[in-house]
C-alpha positions in Angstrom: 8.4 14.1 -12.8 5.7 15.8 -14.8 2.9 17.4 -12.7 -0.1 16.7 -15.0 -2.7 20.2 -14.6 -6.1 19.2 -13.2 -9.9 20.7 -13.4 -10.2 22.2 -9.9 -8.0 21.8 -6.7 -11.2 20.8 -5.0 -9.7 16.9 -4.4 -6.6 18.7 -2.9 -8.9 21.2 -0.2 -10.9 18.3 0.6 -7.3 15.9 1.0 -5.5 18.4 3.1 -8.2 19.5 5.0 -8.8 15.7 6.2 -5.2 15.4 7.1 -5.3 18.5 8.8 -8.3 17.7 10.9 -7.0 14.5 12.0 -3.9 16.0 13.4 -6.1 17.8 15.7 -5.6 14.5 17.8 -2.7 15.6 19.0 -3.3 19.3 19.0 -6.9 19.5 20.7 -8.2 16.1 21.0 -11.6 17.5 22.0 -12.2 19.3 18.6 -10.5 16.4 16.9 -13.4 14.0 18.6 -16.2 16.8 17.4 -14.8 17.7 13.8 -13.8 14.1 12.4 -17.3 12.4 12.6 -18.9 15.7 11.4 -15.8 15.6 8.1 -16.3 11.6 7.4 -19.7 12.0 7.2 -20.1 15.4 5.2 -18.1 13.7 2.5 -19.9 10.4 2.8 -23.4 11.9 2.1 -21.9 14.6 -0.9 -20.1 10.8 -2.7 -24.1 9.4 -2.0 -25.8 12.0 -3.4 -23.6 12.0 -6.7 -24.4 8.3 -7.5 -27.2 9.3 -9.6 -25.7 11.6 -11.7 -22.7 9.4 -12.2 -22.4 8.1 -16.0 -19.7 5.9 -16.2 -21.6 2.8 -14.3 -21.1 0.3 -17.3 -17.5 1.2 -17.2 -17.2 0.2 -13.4 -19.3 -3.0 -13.6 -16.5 -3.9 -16.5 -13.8 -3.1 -13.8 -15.6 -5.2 -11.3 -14.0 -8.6 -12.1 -10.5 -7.3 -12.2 -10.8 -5.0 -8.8 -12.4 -8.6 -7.0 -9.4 -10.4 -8.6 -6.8 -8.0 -7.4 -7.8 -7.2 -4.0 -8.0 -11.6 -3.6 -3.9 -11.5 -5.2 -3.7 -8.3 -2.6 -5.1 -10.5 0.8 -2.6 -13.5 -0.2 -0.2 -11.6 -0.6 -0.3 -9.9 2.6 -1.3 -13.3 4.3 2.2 -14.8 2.4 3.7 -11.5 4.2 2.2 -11.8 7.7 3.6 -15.9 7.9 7.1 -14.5 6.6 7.2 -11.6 8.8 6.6 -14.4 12.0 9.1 -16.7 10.2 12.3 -14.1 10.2 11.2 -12.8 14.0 11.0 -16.1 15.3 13.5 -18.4 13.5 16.7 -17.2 15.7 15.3 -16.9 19.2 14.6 -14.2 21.6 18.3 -14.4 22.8 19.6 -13.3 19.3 17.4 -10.5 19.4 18.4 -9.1 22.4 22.0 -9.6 22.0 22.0 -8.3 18.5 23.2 -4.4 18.1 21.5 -1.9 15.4 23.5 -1.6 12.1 25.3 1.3 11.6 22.7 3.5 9.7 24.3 6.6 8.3 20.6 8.2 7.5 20.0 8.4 11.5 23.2 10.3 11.6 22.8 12.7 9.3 19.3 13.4 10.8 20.9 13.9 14.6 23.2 16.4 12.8 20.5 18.5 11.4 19.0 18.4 15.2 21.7 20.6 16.0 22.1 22.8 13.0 18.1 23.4 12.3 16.1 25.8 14.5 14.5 24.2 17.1 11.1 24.8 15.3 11.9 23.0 12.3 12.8 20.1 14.1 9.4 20.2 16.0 8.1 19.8 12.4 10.1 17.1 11.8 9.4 15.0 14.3 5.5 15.6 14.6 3.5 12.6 13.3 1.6 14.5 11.3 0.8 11.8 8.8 0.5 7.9 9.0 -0.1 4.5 7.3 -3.9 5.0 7.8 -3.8 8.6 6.0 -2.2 7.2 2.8 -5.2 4.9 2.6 -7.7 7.6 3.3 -5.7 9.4 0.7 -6.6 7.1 -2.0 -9.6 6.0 -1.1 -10.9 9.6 -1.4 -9.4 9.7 -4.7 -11.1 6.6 -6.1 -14.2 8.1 -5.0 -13.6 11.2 -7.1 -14.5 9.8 -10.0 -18.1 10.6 -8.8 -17.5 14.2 -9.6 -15.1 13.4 -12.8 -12.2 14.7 -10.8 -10.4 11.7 -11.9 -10.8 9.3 -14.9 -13.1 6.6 -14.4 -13.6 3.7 -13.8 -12.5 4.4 -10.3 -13.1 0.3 -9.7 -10.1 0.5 -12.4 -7.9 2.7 -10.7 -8.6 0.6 -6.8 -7.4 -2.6 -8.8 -4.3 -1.1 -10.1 -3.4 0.0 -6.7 -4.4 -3.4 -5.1 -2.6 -5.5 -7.9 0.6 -2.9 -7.3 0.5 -3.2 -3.4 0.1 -7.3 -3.8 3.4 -7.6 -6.2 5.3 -5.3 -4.1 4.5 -7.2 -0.9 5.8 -10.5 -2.2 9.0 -8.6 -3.4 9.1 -7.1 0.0 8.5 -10.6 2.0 11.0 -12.4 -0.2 13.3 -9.8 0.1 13.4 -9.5 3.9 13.6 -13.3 4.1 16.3 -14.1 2.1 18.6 -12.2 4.7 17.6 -11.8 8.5 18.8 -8.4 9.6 18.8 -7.4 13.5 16.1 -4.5 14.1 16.6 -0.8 14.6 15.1 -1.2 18.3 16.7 -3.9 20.2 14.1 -4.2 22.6 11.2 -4.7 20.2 11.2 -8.8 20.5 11.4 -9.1 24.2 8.5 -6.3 24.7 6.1 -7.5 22.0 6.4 -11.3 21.9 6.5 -14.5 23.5 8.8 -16.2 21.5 11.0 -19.5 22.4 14.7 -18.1 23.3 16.8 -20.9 21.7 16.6 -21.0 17.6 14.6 -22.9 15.5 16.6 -26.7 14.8 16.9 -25.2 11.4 19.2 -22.3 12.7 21.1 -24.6 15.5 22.1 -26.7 12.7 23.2 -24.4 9.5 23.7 -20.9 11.4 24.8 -21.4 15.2 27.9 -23.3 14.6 29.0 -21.0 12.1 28.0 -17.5 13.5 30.9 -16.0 15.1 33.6 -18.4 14.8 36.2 -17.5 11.9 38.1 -20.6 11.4 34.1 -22.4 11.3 33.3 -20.2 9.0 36.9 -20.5 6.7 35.7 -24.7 7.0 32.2 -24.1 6.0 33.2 -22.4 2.9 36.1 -24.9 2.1 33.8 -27.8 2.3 30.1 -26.3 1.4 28.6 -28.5 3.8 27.3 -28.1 7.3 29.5 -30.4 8.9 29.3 -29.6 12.8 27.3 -32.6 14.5 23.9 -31.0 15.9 21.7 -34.3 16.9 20.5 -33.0 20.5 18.1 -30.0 19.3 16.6 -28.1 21.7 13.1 -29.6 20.9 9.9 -26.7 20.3 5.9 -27.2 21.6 4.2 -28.1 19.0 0.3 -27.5 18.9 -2.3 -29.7 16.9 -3.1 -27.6 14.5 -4.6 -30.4 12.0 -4.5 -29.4 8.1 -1.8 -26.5 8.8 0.6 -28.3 11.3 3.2 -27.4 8.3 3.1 -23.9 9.1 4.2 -24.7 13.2 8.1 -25.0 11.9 7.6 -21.7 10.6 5.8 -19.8 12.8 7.3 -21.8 16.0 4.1 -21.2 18.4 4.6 -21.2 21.9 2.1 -22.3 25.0 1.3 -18.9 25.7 0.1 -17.9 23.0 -3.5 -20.0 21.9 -3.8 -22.4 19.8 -5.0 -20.8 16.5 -2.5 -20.6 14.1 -4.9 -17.3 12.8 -5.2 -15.6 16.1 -1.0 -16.2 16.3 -0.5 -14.1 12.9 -2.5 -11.9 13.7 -0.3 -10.4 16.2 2.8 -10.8 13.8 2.4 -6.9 13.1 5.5 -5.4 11.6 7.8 -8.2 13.2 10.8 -7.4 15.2 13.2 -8.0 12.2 14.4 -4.7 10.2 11.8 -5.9 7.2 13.6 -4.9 3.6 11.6 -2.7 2.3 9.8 -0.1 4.4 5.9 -1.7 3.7 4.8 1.8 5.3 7.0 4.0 3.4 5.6 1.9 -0.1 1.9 2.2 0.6 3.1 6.3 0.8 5.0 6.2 -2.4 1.7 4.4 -4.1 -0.7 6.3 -2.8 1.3 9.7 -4.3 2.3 7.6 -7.5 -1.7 7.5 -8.1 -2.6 10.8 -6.6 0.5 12.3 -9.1 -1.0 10.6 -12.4 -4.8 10.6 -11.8 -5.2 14.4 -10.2 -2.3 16.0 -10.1 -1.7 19.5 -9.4 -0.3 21.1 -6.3 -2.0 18.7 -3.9 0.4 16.1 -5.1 3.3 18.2 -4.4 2.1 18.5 -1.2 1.7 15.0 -0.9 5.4 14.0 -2.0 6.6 16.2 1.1 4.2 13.9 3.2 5.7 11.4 1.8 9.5 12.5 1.9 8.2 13.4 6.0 7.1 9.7 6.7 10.4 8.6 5.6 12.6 11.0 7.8 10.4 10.0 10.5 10.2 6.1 9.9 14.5 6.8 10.4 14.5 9.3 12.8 12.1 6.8 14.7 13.9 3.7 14.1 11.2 1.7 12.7 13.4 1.4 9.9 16.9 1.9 8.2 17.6 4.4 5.8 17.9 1.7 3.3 14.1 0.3 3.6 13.2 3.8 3.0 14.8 4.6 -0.1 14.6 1.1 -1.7 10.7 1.5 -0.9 10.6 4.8 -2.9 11.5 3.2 -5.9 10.0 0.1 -5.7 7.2 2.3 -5.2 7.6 4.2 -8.5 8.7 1.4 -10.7 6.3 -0.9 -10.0 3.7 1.6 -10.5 4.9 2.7 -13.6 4.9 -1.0 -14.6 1.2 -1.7 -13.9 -0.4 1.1 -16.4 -2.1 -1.8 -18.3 -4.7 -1.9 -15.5 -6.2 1.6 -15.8 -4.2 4.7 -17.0 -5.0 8.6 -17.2 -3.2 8.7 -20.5 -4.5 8.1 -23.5 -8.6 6.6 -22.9 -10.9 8.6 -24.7 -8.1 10.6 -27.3 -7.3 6.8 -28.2 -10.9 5.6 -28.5 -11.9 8.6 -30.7 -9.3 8.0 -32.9 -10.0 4.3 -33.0 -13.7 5.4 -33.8 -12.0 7.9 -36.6 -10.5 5.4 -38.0 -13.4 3.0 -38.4 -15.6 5.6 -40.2 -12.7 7.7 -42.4 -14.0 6.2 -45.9 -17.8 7.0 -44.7 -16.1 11.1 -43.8 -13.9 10.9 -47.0 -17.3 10.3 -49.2 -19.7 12.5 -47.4 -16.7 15.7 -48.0 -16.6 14.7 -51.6 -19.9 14.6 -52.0 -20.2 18.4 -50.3 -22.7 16.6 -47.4 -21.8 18.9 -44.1 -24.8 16.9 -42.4 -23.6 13.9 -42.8 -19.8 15.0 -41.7 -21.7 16.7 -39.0 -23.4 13.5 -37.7 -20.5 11.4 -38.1 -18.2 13.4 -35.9 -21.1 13.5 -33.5 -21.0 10.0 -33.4 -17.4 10.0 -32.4 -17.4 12.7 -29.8 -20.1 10.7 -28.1 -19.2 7.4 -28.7 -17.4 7.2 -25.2 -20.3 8.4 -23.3 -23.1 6.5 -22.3 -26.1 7.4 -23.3 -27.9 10.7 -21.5 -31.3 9.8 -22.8 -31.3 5.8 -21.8 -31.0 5.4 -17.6 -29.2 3.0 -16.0 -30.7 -0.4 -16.1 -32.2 -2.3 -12.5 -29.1 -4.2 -13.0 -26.8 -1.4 -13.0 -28.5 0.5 -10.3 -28.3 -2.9 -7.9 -24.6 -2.9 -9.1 -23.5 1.0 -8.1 -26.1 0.5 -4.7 -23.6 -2.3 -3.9 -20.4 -0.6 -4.6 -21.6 2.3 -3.1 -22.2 0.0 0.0 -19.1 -2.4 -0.1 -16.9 0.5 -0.9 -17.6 2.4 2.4 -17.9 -1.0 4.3 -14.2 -1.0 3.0 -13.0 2.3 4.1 -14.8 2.0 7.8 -13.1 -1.3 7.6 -9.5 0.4 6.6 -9.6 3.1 8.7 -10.5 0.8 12.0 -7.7 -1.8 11.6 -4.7 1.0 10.3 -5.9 3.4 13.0 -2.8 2.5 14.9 -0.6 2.7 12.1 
């Protein structure tokens, strides 16, 4: 992968220096308490002061229609998610949860090795949680937000709907995925500590799974006849809540007395299920974040990154929130699904493209001014080209546009305070 060169490493000082602070949480939480506020709002009030001098606003109020779009796809998707991820946890019961071993995962192996080959030091590093789901986001967010100081090419609007769009397709790939086969999770325990869940399966299961579990010659029939044919009337029968318009989602979600009657309030606390969930969503929000950092800015602070990212993953196995599988199917999903979304906003090409567009129009005008020997007029007219992607210096920014960049100022540090409070926890 090719590290494109950058202005300044200013993003990349700022980037690290925010991750380092906020490992002061587990270092000295006391300076950690004093330095964050003082860091969030230092960088808050430098992004405020450059909105005047920012020249690109017509580009992001073109932007604005696709960034609303994507982050709408990006909530359904993850609202599709959240009612699959309650679907897979629930479907089979608490008891097949419990009595359900790990699968043999040869990545938390390997990593157990290393624990006794590597100094003890290195392993210290290894297991530290320097870095989590809420830093990615901080991550991008702050280099969206560099377009301010044309760190990055605009329209930054452009750039937070390519990485909405991207994180909505590769959360329905992700929920489909983990749905179309129920795998037992990493940490046996999780369903029994977390949630309140009916212990016999769903009639669905007791019908077309139960009988034909464990039983070889049940399954040998099953496959000889391809049809469920154990008799399953009597099914153990589930509470069902009044839950009006959605009452379809009850056989999915299978709520229990305990825990309200809102179907909202009950996803809500779906989290990352108790299922090992095919891909790592964690570990794919990482790879996108670098994936944008790498192609918009570049430079040794997206090295650094990768190895955040390569950290997360070793972690996310050593941990056993994952297997090694989610981990490294999420890297590429990551990366080709990125790749495959460039028609949204791109580094490449841009302004090279537009000037030559622009060349084009006006080569018979250049061709006759040359022949006729007029250097003014070849003058003005590649004047008029290097300029014709900039807006205007000596026109401000309409009332219009000013309301517009005032209210993404606003809504787009409502959405990080918003982003940071609800990831916080990873």
């Amino acid at each position: 992968m090719r590290w494109p060169a950058v202005k300044s490493g200013g993003l990349g000082v700022v980037a690290m220096t925010y991750v380092a602070v906020d490992y002061l949480r587990i270092l000295s939480p006391t300076w950690h308490e004093r330095l964050q506020p003082v860091l969030w709002s230092l960088l808050a009030l430098v992004a405020v002061t450059r909105v005047p001098f920012y020249r690109h606003w017509s580009a992001e109020f073109r932007a604005a229609i696709p960034f609303l779009a994507s982050m709408i796809f990006m909530l359904s998707a993850l609202l599709f998610e959240a009612c699959t991820v309650r679907f897979v946890t629930v479907v089979l019961g608490l008891n097949w949860h419990n009595g359900r071993p790990p699968l043999p995962d040869t990545g938390q192996w390997l990593l157990l090795a290393l624990n006794e080959k590597l100094p003890e030091a290195v392993v210290e590093i290894l297991r530290a949680h320097i870095i989590g789901l809420h830093h990615y986001l901080m991550l991008f967010i702050m280099l969206a937000f560099s377009v301010l100081f044309e760190s990055v090419k605009a329209p930054g609007l452009g750039l937070g709907a390519r990485y909405m769009f991207t994180m909505a397709v590769g959360r329905l790939l992700r929920a489909i995925t983990f749905a179309s086969t129920i795998l037992p999770s990493a940490r046996p325990w999780c369903a029994s500590s977390r949630y309140s869940i009916p212990g016999h399966p769903h009639r669905w299961a007791q019908k077309y799974y139960v009988p034909y579990a464990s039983d070889a010659n049940a399954i040998r029939q099953v496959i000889e006849r391809d049809i469920a044919y154990v008799d399953t009337v009597n099914y153990t029968a589930d509470y069902r809540p009044d839950w009006g318009s959605m009452s379809f989602l009850i056989d999915f979600l299978r709520p229990n007395t305990s825990e309200g009657s809102s179907w909202y309030s009950l996803l809500k606390k779906a989290g990352g299920g108790c299922n090992d969930l095919v891909y790592s969503g964690h570990m794919f929000v990482a790879v996108l974040t670098a994936m944008a950092w790498t192609e918009a800015y570049g430079g040794f602070s997206s090295v650094l990154i990768w190895l955040l990212v390569m950290h997360s993953a070793q972690r996310e196995v050593r941990e056993r929130h994952h297997y090694s599988v989610d981990c490294v199917v999420a890297i590429y999903v990551g990366i080709l699904l990125w790749k495959m979304t460039g028609f949204i906003w791109s580094a490449k090409g841009g302004t090279g493209d537009s000037r030559l567009t622009k060349l084009g129009k006006i080569q018979g005008r250049l061709l006759q001014a040359a022949k006729d020997s007029d250097m003014d007029e070849v003058r003005e007219l590649l004047k008029d080209v290097e300029l014709g992607n900039q807006e205007s210096p000596k026109q401000g920014p309409s009332k219009v546009m000013w309301l517009f960049a005032s209210g993404t100022i606003f809504f787009s540090l409502t959405i990080v305070i918003l982003a940071f409070t609800w990831t916080s926890d990873g």
